[in-house]
N, C-alpha and C positions, 0 to 999 in steps of 0.2 A: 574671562568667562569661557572663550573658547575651550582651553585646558581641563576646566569642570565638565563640558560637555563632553571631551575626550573620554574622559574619567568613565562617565558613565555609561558611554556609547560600549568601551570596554567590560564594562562590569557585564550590560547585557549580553553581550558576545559570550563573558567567559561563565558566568555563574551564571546564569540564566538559560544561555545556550539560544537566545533568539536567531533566527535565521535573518539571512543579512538582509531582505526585504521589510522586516519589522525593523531591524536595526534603520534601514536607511529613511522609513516614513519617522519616525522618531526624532533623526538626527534634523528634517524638513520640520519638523514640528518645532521643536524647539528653539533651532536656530531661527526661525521667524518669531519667535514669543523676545529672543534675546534682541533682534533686531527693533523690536516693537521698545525693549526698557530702551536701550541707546536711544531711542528716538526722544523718550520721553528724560532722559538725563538721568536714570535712577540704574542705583548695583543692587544686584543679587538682592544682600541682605537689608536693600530699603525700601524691600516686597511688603504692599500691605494687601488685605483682600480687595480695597478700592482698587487696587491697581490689575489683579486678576480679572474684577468684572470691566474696568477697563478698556482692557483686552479683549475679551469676550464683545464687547460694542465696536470697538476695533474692527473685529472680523465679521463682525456684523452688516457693516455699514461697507464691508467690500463685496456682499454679497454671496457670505458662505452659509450653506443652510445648517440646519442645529446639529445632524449627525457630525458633518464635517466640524461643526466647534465644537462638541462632545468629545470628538475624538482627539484632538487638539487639547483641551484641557485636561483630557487622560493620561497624554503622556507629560503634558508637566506636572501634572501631580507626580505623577509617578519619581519626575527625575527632581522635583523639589525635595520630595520623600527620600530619595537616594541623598542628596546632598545633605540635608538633614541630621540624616543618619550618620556621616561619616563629621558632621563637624562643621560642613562648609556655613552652613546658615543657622539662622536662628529664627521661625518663625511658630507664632502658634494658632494660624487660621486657617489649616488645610481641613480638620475636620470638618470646619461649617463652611467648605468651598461648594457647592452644589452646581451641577452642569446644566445646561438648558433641557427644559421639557421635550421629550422626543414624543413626536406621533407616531402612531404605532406603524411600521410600515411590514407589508407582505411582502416574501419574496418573489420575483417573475417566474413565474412558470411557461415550459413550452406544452402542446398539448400534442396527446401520441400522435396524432397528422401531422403536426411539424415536425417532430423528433424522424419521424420516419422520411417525409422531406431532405430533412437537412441530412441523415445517414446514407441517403443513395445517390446525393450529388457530385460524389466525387467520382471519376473516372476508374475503375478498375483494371482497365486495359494496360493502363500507364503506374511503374511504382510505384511515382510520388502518390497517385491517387490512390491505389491501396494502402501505404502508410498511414495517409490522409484516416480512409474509412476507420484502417484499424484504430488510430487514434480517436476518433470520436467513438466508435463503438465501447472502447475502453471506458473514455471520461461517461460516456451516460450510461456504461453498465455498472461501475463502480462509485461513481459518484466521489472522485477525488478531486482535488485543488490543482489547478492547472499549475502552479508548482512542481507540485507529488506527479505530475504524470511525466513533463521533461525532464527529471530528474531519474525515473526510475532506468534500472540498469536488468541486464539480462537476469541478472543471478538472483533479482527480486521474485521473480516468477515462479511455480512452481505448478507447473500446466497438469501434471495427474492427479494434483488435488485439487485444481480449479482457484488456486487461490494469490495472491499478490500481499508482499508485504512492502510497507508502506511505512516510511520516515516521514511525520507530518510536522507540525509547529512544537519548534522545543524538542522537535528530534523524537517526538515518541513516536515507538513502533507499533502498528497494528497489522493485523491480517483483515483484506478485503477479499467476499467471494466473487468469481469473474462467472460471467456468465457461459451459455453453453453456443452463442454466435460470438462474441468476443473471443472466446478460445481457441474456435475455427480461423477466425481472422489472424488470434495471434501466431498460432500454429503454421500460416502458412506463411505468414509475413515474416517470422523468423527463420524458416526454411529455403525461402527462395525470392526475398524485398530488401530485409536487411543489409543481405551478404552483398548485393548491388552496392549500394552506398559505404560498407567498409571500408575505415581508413585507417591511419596512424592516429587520429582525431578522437576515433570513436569512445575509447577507453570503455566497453562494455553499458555504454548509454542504450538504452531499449531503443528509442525514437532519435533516426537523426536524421540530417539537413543532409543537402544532394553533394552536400564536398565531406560528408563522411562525419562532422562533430554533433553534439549532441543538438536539439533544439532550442528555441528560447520561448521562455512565456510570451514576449511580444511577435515571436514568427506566428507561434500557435496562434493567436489573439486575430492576425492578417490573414491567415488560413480560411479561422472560422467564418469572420466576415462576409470573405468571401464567396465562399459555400454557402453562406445565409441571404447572399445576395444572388447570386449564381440562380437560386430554386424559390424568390419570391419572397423569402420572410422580412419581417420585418426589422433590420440592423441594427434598430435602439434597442432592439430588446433581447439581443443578442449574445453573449459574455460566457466563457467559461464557465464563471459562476452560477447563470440560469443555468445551465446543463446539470450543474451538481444540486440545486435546486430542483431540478426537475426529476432527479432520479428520486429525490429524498420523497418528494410529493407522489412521484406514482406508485413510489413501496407502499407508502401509507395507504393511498388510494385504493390497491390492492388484497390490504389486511393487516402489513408488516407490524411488528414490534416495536415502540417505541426506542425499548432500550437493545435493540439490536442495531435498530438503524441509526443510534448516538455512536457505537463500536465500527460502526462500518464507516460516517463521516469522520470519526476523530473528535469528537467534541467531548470536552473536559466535564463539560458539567449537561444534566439532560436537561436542562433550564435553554441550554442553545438549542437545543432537538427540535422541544414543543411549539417552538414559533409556527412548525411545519403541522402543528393541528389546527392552526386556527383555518386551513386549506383542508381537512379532513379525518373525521376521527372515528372511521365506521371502523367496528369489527377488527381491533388490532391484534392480531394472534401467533401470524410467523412471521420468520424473516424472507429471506434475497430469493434461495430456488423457488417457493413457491407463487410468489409473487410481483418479482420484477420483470416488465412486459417482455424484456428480451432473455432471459434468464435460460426460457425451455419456450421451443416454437414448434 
C-alpha cells in the first residue's frame, strides 16, 4: 500500500504540480485512512462504501469536526480515483460517496482598529521590527497566503508599478497591487533592513531570519502571535489567514469588485470569492487603489 501511495504522492508533485504542503497534508490523510483498513484486516481492493462511512464514524468518534472529515474524505477520493485510474483497483461507489453536511462557516475578520493595533506594535527602532512591520504591512495590503509571502524573492517585485508577482497553488502566477504605505515600507526595508541580514543563505529571498535565510510559515505564525499578544488582541483569532481574510472583507467593505478581488486572492474559481459577500455586498464597483484602507492615506 505504501508504494501506491508513493505513486500517487508523485503524480501530484509531477502532473499536478501541487506544492509540497498539499503534498504533505494528503500524504497525513491517507496514511491514516490506510492505517484505519490494516486495523480493520481489509486491502485496497476490499473497499466497499460501508467501509468509507466506516471511516468517516471512525473519525468521528475521535472527535474531528465535519470540515476536518470533509477534507479527509477529499483526498481519498481523489487518490482512490487516481488508483482507479491506473488499474490499481476496482471499485464502483465513488460516485455515490457523499461527504458530511458542512455548516456554513464565515471567515474571521479583524476590524481596521485591530489591523491598525496589530500594524504599529512592532518596534521600528530595531530591524527585526521593521522587517516585522514591513511584513505585515505586505500580508494585509495584498492579501496573500502566508506561503506566497516567505517564499517571495526580490526580483518578484516591481516597486514603480506598485505591483508583486506571485506563484500561488499549483504554481499559477498572478500580479498583486501593493499598496502606496507597503511600498514606502518596502522601499526602505530593502535599502537599508535587508542588506543587514545578508548572507550566503539568502539566495534573493525578499524576507529573512536574523542569520540571513529565508523565513518559515511557522517563524512568521510566532511573530504574529506575538505582536497579537504584545497589543491586546485576542490570539484565537489570530492566523495569517484572518489577515488575508481581512484584506478580502474591507476591499469589499469599501466597494471593490468581485472579480477583481478573486485575481488579486488567486482563487480558481469566484465560487471561493463569494463566501466574502455573505460579510458585505454594498456597491461593488472598483478594485485595490481606490478602496483598500491602506492603499492611499
Amino acid at each position: 500500500m505504501s508504494e501506491l501511495l508513493q505513486e500517487f504522492l508523485l503524480y501530484l508533485a509531477g502532473s499536478k504540480n501541487y506544492s509540497l504542503n498539499t503534498i504533505n497534508a494528503y500524504a497525513s490523510d491517507i496514511a491514516d485512512f490506510l492505517r484505519f483498513l490494516e486495523s480493520q484486516g481489509l486491502h485496497l481492493n476490499e473497499i466497499e462504501l460501508t467501509t468509507i462511512k466506516g471511516y468517516l464514524a471512525f473519525l468521528k468518534e475521535r472527535g474531528y469536526n465535519p470540515y476536518s472529515m470533509a477534507r479527509r474524505l477529499s483526498s481519498l477520493k481523489n487518490f482512490l480515483y487516481f488508483l482507479l485510474e491506473k488499474g490499481h483497483i476496482q471499485i464502483d461507489f465513488l460516485s455515490h460517496l457523499e461527504g458530511p453536511k458542512l455548516p456554513q462557516r464565515l471567515p474571521k475578520v479583524l476590524s481596521l482598529e485591530e489591523v491598525e493595533r496589530l500594524l504599529q506594535a512592532p518596534d521600528l527602532s530595531t530591524p527585526l521590527g521593521f522587517r516585522d512591520r514591513t511584513m505585515l504591512e505586505v500580508l494585509y495590503g495584498t492579501g496573500l497566503r502566508v506561503s506566497e509571502l516567505v517564499r517571495l524573492k526580490i526580483e518578484n517585485l516591481n516597486l514603480n508599478l506598485g505591483l508583486v508577482r506571485v506563484f500561488g497553488k499549483g504554481e499559477k502566477e498572478r500580479l498583486v497591487p501593493l499598496g502606496e504605505i507597503a511600498l514606502e515600507y518596502l522601499t526602505h526595508y530593502l535599502q537599508n533592513i535587508r542588506p543587514l541580514f545578508e548572507g550566503s543563505k539568502s539566495r534573493g529571498f525578499l524576507f529573512l531570519n536574523r542569520r540571513g535565510g529565508a523565513l518559515t510559515r511557522q517563524r512568521f505564525w510566532q511573530i504574529l502571535k506575538g505582536y497579537a499578544c504584545q497589543v491586546g488582541l485576542d490570539v484565537s483569532k489570530i492566523s495569517p489567514h484572518v489577515l488575508r481574510h481581512t484584506f478580502a472583507t474591507h476591499l469589499l467593505e469599501g466597494g471593490a469588485d468581485l472579480r477583481a478581488l478573486q485575481l488579486m486572492l488567486g482563487h480558481s474559481s469566484l465560487l471561493t470569492t463569494q463566501i466574502y459577500t455573505h460579510l458585505d455586498l454594498k456597491n461593488l464597483k472598483r478594485a485595490y487603489e481606490k478602496y483598500h484602507p491602506r492603499a492611499r492615506e
